[in-house]
DOFI-28463 format. One line per 8 residues: their letters; for each residue x, y, z of C-alpha. Coordinates in nm, 3 decimals. Example, Ala and Ser with C-alpha at 12.3 -4.5 7.8 and 13.67 -1.06 7.14 Angstrom:
<pts>
as> 1.230,-0.450,0.780; 1.367,-0.106,0.714
</pts>
This chain:
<pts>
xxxxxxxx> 4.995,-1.083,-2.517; 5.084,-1.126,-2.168; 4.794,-1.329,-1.958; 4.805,-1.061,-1.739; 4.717,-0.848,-1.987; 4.477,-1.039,-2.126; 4.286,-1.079,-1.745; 4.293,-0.718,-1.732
xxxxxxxx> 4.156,-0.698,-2.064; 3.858,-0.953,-1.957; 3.801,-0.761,-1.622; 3.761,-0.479,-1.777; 3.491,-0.562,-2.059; 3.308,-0.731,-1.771; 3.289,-0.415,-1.575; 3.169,-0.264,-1.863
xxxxxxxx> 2.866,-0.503,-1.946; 2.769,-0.496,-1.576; 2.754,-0.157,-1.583; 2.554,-0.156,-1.946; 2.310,-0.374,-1.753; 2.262,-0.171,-1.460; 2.208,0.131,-1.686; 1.894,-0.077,-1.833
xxxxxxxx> 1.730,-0.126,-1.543; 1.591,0.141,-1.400; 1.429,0.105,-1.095; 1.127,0.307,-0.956; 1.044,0.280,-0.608; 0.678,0.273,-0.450; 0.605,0.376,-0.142; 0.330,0.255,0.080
xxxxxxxx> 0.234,0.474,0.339; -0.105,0.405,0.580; -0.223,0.194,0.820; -0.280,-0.210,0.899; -0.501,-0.283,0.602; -0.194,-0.236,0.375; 0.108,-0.313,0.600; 0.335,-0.650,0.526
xxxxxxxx> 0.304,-0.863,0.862; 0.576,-1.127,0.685; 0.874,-0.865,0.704; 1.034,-0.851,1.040; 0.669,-0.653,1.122; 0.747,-0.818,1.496; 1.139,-0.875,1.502; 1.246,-1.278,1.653
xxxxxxxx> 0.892,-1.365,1.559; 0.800,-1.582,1.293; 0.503,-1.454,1.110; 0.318,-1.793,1.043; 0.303,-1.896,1.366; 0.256,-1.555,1.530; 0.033,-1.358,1.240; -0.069,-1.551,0.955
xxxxxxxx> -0.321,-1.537,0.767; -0.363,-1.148,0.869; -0.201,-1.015,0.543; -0.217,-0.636,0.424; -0.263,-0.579,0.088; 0.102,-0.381,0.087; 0.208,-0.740,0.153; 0.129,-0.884,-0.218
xxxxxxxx> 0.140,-0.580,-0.403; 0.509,-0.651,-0.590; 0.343,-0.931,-0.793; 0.134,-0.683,-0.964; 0.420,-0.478,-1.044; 0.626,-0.765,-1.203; 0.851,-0.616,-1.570; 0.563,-0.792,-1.791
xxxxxxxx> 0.296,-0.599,-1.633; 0.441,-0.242,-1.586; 0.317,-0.144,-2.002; -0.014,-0.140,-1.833; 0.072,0.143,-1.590; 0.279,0.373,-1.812; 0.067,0.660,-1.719; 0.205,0.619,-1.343
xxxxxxxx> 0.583,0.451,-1.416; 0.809,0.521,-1.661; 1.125,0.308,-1.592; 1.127,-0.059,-1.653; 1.158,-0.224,-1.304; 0.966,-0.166,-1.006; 1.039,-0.222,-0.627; 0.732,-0.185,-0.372
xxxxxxxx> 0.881,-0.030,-0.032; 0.555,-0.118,0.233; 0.646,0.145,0.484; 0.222,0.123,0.604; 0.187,-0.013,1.000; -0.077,-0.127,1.219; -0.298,0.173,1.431; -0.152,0.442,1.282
xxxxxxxx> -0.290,0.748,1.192; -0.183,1.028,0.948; -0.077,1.234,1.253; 0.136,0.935,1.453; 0.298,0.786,1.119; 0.401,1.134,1.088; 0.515,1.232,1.502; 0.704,0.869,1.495
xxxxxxxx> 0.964,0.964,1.227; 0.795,0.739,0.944; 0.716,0.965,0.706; 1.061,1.139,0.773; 1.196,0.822,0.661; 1.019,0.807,0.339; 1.095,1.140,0.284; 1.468,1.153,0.281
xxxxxxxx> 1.506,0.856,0.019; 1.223,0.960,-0.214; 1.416,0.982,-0.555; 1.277,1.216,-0.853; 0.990,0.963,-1.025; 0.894,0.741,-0.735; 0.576,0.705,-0.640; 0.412,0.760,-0.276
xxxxxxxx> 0.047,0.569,-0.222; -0.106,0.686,0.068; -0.391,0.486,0.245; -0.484,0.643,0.548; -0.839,0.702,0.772; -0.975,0.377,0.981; -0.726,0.516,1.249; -0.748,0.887,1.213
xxxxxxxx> -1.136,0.807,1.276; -1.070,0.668,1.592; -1.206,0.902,1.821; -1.259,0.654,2.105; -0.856,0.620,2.075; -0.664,0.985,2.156; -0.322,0.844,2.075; -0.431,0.853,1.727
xxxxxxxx> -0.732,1.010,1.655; -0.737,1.294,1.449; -0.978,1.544,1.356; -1.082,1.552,0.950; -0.928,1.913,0.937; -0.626,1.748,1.085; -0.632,1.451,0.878; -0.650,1.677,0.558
xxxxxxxx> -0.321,1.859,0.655; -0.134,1.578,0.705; -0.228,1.424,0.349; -0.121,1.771,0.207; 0.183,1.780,0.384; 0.257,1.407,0.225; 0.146,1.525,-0.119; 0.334,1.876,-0.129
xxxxxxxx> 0.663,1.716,0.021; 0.673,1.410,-0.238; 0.634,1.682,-0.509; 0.892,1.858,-0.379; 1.122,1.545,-0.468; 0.955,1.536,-0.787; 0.798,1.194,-0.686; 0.449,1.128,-0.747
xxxxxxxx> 0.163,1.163,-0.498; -0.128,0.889,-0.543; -0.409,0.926,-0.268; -0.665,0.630,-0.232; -1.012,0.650,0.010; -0.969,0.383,0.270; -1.067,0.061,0.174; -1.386,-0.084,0.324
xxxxxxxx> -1.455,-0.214,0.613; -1.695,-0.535,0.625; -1.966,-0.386,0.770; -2.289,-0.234,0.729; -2.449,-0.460,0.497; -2.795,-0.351,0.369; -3.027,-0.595,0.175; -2.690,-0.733,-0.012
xxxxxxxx> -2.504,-0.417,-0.058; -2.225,-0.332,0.148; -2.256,0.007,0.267; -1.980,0.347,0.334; -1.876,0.347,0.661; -1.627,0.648,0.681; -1.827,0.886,0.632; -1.605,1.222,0.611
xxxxxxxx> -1.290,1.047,0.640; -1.401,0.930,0.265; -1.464,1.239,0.154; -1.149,1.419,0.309; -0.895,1.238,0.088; -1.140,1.369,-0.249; -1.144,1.721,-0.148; -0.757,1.714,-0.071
xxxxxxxx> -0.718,1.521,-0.434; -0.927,1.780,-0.556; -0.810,2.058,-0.399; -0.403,2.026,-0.472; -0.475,1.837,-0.769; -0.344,1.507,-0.707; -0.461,1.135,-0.900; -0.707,0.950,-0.643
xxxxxxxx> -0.827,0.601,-0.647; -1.155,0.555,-0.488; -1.085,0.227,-0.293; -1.362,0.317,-0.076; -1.613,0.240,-0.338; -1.416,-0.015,-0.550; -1.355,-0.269,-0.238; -1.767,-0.217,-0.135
xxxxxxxx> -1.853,-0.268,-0.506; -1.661,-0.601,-0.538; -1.754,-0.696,-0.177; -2.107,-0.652,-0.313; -2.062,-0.864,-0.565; -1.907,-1.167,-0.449; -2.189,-1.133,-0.150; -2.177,-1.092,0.241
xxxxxxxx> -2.100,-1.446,0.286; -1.845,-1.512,0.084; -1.624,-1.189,0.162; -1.676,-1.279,0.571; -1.533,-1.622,0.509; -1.295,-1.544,0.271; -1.134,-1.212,0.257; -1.114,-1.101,0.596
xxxxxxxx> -0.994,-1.214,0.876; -1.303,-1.440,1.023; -1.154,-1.738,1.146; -1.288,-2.059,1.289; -1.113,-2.214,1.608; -0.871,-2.504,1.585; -0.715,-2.426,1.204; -0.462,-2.145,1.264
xxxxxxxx> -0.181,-2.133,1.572; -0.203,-1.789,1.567; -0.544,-1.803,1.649; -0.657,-2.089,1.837; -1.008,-1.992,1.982; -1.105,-1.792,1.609; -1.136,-1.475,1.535; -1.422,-1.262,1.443
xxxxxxxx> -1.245,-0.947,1.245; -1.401,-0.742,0.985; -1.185,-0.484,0.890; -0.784,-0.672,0.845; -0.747,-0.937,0.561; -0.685,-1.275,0.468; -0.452,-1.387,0.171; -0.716,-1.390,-0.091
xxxxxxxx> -0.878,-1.051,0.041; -0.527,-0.896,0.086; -0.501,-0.950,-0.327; -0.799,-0.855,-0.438; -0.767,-0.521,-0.298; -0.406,-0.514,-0.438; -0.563,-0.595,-0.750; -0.840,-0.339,-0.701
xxxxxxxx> -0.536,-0.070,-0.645; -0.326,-0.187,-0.927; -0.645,-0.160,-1.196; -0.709,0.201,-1.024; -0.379,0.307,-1.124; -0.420,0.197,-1.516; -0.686,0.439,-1.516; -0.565,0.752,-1.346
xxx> -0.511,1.071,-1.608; -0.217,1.224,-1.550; -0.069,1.503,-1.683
</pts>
């Protein structure tokens, strides 16, 4: 046999077990669509900038979600994904609202590459609540529309529609317990899950029931993003901030989200 032949030969078996390979490994895409809370700072979120100097520790909890959805740990959320690889697109961004992520194009975006099985986990509220701040405040009438327009236009990819209750913010504490402080923009997201039918994680409640238990103390210092002066350059004098997260807070709400979707029923 010619060693042409036999290259050929070689090339050609190679092709094939590449493409035997590829045909294993499915991947499912999830989509993160809200706000700050669960947006990746570390990803060109401020393009020429580098993120530990500029950012860190501010970390969304977008930002360390892929660990969590690692091959030895997808058996645990069947239910939700099917295929055997998953990659975690973190669309979310700082101050937006469902109304603005929607009028700047980003949901548009999502949209147009949403594949038949993906997933789209929406996060939305501390903005839409803004009312002191027009350019993104939106009514709760509003703010339910634009979560059913997200829902019925993922199933219309045949994609999968998760909606979580915004996380908690740090604040009101009441004799130990950390108390709700959306108020209707909590409840909007369960009547629209309700309503159209949709799986909902409560990450309202979950974050304020952990919060609770690690205690007021230990969640200021630790999870979010109250820093003393003099440790971080991107913070020099400190910051007092009870609603964006440190590393450690960042993954525990991951975490929280990730547990949430081992339990959702779905049909």
């Amino acid at each position: 046999m010619k060693l042409q032949t036999k290259r050929g030969i070689l090339l050609a078996l190679l092709f094939f077990a590449l493409c035997a390979f590829n045909s294993k490994k499915k991947v499912t895409t999830v989509y993160l669509i809200g706000d700050s809370t669960m947006a990746d700072y570390s990803k060109n979120y401020e393009p020429g900038k580098d993120y530990m100097k500029v950012r860190y520790p501010v970390t969304g909890w977008g930002q360390v979600f892929q660990p969590f959805m690692s091959s030895d740990s997808l058996y645990k959320i069947e239910n939700v994904i099917k295929k055997n690889s998953v990659f975690v697109d973190d669309r979310a961004r700082g101050g937006r609202s469902t109304r603005t992520f929607f009028q700047e194009g980003r949901w548009r975006a999502v949209y147009e590459n949403l594949k038949k099985g993906d997933v789209v986990i929406m996060q939305f509220g501390h903005n839409d609540a803004s009312k002191e701040k027009t350019e993104r405040y939106v009514d709760v009438e509003g703010y339910k529309e634009f979560l059913r327009l997200f829902v019925s236009q993922t199933r219309e990819k045949g994609a999968l529609p998760i909606i979580l209750t915004p996380v908690a913010r740090n604040y009101p504490w009441e004799n130990g317990v950390l108390n709700d402080v959306h108020g209707d923009y909590d409840k909007a997201p369960k009547d629209v899950a309700e309503e159209m039918k949709v799986p909902l994680i409560d990450l309202n409640q979950l974050s304020r029931d952990f919060f609770t238990k690690k205690g007021k103390d230990y969640v200021t210092e630790k999870y979010f993003m109250n820093l003393p002066a003099g440790v971080y350059e991107a913070y020099p004098d400190g910051q007092k901030d009870n609603t964006h997260f440190q590393p450690e807070g960042a993954k525990e709400v991951a975490r929280l989200v990730f547990e949430g979707m081992q339990k959702l029923q779905l049909n």
